[in-house]
N, C-alpha and C positions, 0 to 999 in steps of 0.2 A: 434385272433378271426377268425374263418370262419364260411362263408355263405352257405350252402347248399341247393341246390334250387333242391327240387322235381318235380313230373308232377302235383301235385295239393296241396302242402304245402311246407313249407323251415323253418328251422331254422338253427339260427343265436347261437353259441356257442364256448368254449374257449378251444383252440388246445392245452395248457398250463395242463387247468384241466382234458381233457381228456388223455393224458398225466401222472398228475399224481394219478388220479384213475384209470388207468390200470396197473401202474407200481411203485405204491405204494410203497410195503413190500422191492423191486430189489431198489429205491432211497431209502428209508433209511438203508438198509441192504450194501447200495453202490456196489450192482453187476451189476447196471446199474447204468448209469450217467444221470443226470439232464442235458438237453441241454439248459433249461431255467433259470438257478440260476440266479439273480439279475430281472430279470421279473417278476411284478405284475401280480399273475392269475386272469381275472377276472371271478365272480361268478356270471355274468348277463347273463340271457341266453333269447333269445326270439323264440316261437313258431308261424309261422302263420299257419293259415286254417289247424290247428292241435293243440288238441283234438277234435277242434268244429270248423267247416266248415262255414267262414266269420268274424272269430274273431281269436285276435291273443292273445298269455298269454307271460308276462313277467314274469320269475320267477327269487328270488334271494336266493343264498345260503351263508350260512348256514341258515339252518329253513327255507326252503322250503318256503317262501313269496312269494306271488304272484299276481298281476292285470290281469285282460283281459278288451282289448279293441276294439271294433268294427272296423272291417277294413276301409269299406266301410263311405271314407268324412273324416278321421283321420288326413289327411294333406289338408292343402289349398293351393295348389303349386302356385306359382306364375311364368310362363314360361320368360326366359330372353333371348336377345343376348347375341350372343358368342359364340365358342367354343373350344376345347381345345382335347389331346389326353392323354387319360388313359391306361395304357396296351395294347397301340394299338391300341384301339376302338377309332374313333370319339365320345366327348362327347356334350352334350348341356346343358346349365344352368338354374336352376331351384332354387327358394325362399322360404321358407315357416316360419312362426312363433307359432311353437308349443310348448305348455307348458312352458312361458316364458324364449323360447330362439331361435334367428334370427339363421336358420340354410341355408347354400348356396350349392346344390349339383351340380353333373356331372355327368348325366345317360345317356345312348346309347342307340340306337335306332340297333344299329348291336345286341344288345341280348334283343329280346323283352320279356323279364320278368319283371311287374311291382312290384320290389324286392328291395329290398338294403340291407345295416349292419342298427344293431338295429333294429329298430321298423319302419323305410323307408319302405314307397312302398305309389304308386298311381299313377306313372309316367308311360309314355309309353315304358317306357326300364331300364334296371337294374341301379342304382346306383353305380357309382363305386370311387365316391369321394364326399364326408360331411365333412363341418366346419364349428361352429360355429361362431357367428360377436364377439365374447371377446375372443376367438383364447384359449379355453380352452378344446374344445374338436377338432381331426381329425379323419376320419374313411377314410382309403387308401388302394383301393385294391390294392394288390402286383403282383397277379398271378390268372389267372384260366384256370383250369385242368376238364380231365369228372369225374364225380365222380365214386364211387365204386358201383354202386347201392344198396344202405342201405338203410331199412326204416329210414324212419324219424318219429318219434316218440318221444312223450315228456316223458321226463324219468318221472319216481314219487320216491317217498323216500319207503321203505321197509315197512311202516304203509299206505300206498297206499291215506296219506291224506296230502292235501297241501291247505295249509290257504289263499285264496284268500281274500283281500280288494278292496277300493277305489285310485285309484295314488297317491292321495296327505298322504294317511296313510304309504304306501309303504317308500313314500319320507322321513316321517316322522321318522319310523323304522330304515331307512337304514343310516339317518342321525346319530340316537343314537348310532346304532354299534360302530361308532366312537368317537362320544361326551362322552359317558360314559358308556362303553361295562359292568358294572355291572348290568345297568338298563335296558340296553338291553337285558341283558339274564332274569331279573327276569321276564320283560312281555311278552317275548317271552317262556317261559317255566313255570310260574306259581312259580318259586323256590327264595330262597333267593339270589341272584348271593354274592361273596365272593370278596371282595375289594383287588386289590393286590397292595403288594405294595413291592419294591423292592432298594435296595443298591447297591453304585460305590464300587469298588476296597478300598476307604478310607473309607469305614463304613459310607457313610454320605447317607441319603435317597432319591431316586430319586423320585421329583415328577413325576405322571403324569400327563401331560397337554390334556386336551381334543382336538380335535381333528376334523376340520368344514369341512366334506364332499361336494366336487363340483358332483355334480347329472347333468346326461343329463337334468330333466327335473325341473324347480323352479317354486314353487306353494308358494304364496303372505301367510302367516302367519303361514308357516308350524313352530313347536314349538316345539324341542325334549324336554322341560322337562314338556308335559304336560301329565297328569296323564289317562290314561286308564285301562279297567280292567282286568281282567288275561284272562277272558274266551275269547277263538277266536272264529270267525268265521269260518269254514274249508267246503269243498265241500271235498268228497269221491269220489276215483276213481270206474267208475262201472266196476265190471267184465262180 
């Protein structure tokens, strides 16, 4: 993942999948090489103060799913002793407990951008180290460089329309992807999804076992098999 931090927006996106939607057709054609094989892409991307100036949008792919959430109070940091060195930069420590989960950063006060990875920011200096207290998720920067000067802009899909919800609905979607990617596609798409089902070497059937997605954010009775209806929600990009 990197962070891209503009003069009045930054987002936060996967070097993997940019990667391999520019160079697509050349990896599987193999006249370029995959530098990533055995790395997870991931398909989370976060926008701040971009599309809309004080609010950030999470988007996830496939099927364009999407939250926004107000910037402004999103974290309750809690400031701590200590401090420690990131990339060089002196860091200081910081607490906060969002969306049931204890998360303990290291932001610097040498790059004052109230920024981080993911959905971080409120501090007086960029984030440059996240872990959760069940040691399930880390976010570590490695390196930073100037950038290229590119806008930053939030992509949209080719029908210029992306289905925004509520978090805990997002959580809920993203959870099924994996519990039972049939049911996934059918209420993300309105279509019958097709059961697959697949054989070892010995002709014997493989089941498959679903699958319990750990999500940065955990919302108290989120429920992937409860029933919603086809029609979405969607906001339209304006031209």
């Amino acid at each position: 993942m990197r962070l891209d931090i503009g003069e009045n927006s930054s987002q936060f996106v996967s070097v993997i999948g940019e990667f391999l939607a520019k160079n697509k057709s050349d990896v599987v054609s193999k006249r370029v090489k995959n530098p990533y094989v055995g790395y997870a892409s991931m398909r989370d991307e976060v926008f701040k103060n971009t599309p809309k100036s004080g609010y950030m949008q999470f988007v996830h792919m496939p099927g364009w799913i999407s939250c926004r959430d107000k910037i402004d109070g999103l974290f309750d940091w809690q400031l701590q002793e200590g401090d420690t060195i990131v990339c060089e930069y002196t860091c200081h420590k910081a607490i906060t407990t969002f969306r049931g989960r204890t998360w303990t950063v290291w932001y610097t006060l040498g790059l004052p951008y109230s920024d981080g990875p993911w959905k971080f920011c409120g501090l007086p200096g960029l984030i440059l180290y996240a872990s959760d207290s069940e040691g399930c998720f880390r976010f570590n920067c490695i390196g930073i460089e100037k950038g290229d000067g590119h806008d930053i802009k939030m992509k949209t899909p080719k029908s210029g329309v992306i289905d925004t919800y509520m978090p805990e609905r997002v959580a809920e979607i993203m959870m099924l992807e994996y519990w039972d990617p049939s049911a996934h596609f059918s209420q993300m798409t309105g279509m019958s999804g097709q059961v697959t089902r697949m054989w070892d070497p010995q002709g014997n059937e493989v089941k498959i076992v679903p699958k319990t997605r750990i999500l940065y954010e955990k919302f108290p009775g989120v429920n992937v098999k409860k029933k919603y209806p086809q029609k979405k929600s969607s906001t339209k990009k304006k031209k």
